[in-house]
N, C-alpha and C positions, 0 to 999 in steps of 0.2 A: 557347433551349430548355434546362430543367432536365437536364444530364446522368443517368444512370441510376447510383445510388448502391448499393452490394452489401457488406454486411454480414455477417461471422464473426464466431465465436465470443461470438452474443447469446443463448447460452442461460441463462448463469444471471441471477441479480436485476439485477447490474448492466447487463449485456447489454439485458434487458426493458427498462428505466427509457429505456437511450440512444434504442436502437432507435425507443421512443415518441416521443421528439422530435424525431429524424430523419426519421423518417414525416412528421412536422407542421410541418418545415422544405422535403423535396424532395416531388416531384412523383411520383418511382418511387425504392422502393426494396425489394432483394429481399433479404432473409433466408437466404442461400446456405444455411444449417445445414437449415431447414425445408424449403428447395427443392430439397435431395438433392444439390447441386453442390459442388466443391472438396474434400469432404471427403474423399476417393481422388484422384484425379487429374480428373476429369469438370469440368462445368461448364460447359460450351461457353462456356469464355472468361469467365466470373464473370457468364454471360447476357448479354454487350454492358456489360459496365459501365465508366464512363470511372473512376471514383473508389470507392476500396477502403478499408473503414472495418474493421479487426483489434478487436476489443473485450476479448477472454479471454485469459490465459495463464496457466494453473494447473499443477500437478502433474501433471495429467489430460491437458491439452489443451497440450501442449511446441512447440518448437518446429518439433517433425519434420511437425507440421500444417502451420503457418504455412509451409514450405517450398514444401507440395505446392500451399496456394493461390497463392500466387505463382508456379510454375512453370506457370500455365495463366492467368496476370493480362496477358497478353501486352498489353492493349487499356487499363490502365487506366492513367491517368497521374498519378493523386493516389493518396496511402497515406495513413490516420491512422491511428497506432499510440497503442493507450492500453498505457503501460508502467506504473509506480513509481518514487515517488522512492526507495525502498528500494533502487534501482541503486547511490546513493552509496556506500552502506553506511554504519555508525554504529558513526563511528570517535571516540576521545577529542579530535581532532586537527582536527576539523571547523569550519568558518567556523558563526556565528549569524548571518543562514539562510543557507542554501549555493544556490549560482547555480545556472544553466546552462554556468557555464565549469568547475566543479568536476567532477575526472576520476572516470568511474564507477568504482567501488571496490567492488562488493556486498558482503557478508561470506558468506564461503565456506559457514558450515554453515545456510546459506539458502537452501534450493533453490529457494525462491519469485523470488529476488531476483537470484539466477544465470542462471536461465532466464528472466526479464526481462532480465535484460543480453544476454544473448544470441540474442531478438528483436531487441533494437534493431539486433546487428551485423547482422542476415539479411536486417533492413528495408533497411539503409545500402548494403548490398552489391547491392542488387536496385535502387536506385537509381541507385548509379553504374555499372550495366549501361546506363542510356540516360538522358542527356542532358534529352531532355523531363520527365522523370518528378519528382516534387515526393514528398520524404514528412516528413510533421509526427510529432514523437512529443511524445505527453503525459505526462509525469513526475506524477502524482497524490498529494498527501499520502495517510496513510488514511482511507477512501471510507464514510461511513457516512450512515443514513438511519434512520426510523421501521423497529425490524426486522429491517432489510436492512441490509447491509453489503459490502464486498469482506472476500474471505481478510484481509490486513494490518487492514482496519480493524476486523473483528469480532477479531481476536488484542490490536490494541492497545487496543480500550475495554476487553477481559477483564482484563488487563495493567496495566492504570493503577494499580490500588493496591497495586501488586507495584513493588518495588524491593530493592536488593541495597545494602550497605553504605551509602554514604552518597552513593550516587548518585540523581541526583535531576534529570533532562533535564527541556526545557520540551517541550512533547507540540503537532501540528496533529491536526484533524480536520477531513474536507473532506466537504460535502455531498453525494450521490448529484447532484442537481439540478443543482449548480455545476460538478459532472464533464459532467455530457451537456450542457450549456450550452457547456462548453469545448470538448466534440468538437464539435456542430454548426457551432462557429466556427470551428475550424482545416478543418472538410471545405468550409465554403460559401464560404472564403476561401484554402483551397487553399495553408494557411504552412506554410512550409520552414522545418526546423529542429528545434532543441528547444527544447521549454516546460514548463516546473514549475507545475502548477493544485493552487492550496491561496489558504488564506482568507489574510486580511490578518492579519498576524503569527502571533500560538503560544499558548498555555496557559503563562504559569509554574509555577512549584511549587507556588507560591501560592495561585494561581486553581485550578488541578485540586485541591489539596487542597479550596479552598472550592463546588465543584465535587461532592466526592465528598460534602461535610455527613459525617454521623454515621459512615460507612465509615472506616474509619482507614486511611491507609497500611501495609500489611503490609513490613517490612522482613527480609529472609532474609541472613545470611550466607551467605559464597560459597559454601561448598558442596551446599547445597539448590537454588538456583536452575537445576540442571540436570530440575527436574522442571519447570520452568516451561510448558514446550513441553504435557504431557499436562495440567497444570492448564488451561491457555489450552482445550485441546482439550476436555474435559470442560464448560466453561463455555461452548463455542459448538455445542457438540451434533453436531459433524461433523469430519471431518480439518480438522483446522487447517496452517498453516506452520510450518516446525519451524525452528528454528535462531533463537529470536526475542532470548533473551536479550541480545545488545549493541542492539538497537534499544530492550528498555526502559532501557540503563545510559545511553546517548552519546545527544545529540539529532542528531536528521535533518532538525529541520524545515527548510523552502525557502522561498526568496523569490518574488513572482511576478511580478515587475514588466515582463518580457518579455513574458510573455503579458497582459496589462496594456494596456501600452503599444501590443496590436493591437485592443484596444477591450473584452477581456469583463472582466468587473465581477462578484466573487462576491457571492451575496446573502446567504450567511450566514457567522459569523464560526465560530469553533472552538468557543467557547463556545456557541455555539448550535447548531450540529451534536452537539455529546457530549448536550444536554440531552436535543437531541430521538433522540437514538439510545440512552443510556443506558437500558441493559436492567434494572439490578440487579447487584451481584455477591455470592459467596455468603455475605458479610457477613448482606446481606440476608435470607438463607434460616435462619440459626441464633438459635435461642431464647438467654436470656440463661446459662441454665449451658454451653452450647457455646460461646460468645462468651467466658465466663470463662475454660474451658479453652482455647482458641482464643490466648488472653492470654499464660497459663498457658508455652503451648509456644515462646511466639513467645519471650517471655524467658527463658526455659531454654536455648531454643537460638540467642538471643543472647551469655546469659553463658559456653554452651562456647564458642560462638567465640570471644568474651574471652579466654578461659583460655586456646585454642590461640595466639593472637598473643601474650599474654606470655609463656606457654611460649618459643616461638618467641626475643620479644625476647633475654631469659636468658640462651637459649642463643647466642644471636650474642655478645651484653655477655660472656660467659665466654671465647668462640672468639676475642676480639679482645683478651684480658687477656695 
């Protein structure tokens, strides 16, 4: 008999997309969010459910939620938690790709990626309260689709032709499809542990530049790039995640060979996921005399930078005479 499979936090896109193929993988599965349960303390026990599927953790939706549904999961003995690989953090210092033995490190002014890490402690902790209990976390590159997106992966397609000095990471993009693919197999198979779900390798600098075609890389000296956060926002239409800047400087991508290695197979690569999810960026939207100017400002305020570092230089070359 197909256990009875209970599902949070599927309300937004990414939620929807899972949920659909969980529907089409079990037999029962109940939508705790629509069914008025767990989200107070209620529930009557996640409705009998043996396996508990976690899908959202935004800004909105924290972990003081996730708390309260486990505190009434009393019955259920499988977790799958979809987290981010943005747990790492995106450090200078980082392996190309980084495993699952790589110690989470988020970067601090992330609150997306903080409060993903700090899911996974609540998960791990409510595990080893009992012995029987199994829970799988999924580590996701960013999540994009025709459209639709996760928070990180609608930030990072915005992001892509934004760069800072002469930093230049190799960038993953991971299908919507290959994500709910990956949960349906860690819940019907019940894996312990953690697993990093992203495509088979990365984007180089290369490929995304030939990628973006006619959109040129915008390059900002260091001191602009603190707007990056409201630019990123502005271009996905909604609160964005803030604190993005070291994830576009340092690469994050991940390996997947663990999860690999239990059988799922992604069907698209990164290169095919940006294509198909590539909205435009506002490259796209400006006529050719804003494109000029656009030009215009970017090497003006390339050259003060210039100016500030030799300044700079000078004055050390003097301080050391």
């Amino acid at each position: 008999m197909t256990p009875r499979i209970a599902v949070t936090g599927a309300g937004g896109v990414i939620g929807a997309r899972v949920l659909q193929w969980l529907a089409g993988s079990f037999d029962e599965v109940v939508d705790i969010d629509d069914a008025g349960g767990a989200g107070g303390a209620g529930g009557a026990d996640l409705f009998g459910a043996e396996v508990l599927v976690h899908l959202r953790l935004t800004r909105e939706v924290t972990t003081d939620r996730l708390r309260r549904v486990l505190a009434v999961a009393d019955g259920v003995k499988h977790l799958t938690l979809v987290s981010s690989a943005a747990v790492y953090g995106a450090w200078p210092n980082h392996p190309t790709p980084i495993s699952e033995d790589v110690p989470v490190r988020p970067n601090l002014e992330s609150s997306f990626a903080v409060h993903q890490a700090d899911a996974e402690r609540t998960v791990l902790d409510w595990r080893d309260a009992d012995p029987a209990r199994t829970v799988a976390i999924l580590r996701p590159a960013p999540v994009v689709s025709s459209g639709i997106g996760g928070p990180i992966g609608e930030a990072m397609l915005a992001a892509a032709p934004i760069r800072t000095g002469s930093d230049d990471p190799p960038v993953q993009f991971l299908h919507l499809d290959d994500l709910a693919s990956a949960v349906v197999l860690a819940t019907q198979r019940r894996l312990s542990g953690v697993f990093n779900v992203a495509p088979d390798g990365w984007l180089s600098p290369g490929e995304l530049r030939a990628l973006l075609g006619a959109r040129p890389k915008i390059r900002l000296p260091m001191p602009l790039p603190k707007r990056l956060d409201r630019y990123v926002a502005s271009r996905v239409g909604h609160s964005a995640p803030e604190g993005l800047l070291p994830y576009t400087r340092y690469s994050w991508v991940v390996a997947n060979d663990r999860l690999r290695a239990e059988g799922w197979t992604p069907r698209y690569s990164s290169a095919q996921a940006y294509v198909i999810a590539d909205v435009g960026m506002p490259w796209d939207d400006l006529n050719a005399r804003q494109r000029q100017h656009a030009m215009l400002v970017g090497a003006g305020a390339a050259l003060v930078a210039g100016g500030w570092a030799a300044a700079a230089w000078l004055r050390r070359s003097y301080a050391l005479r």
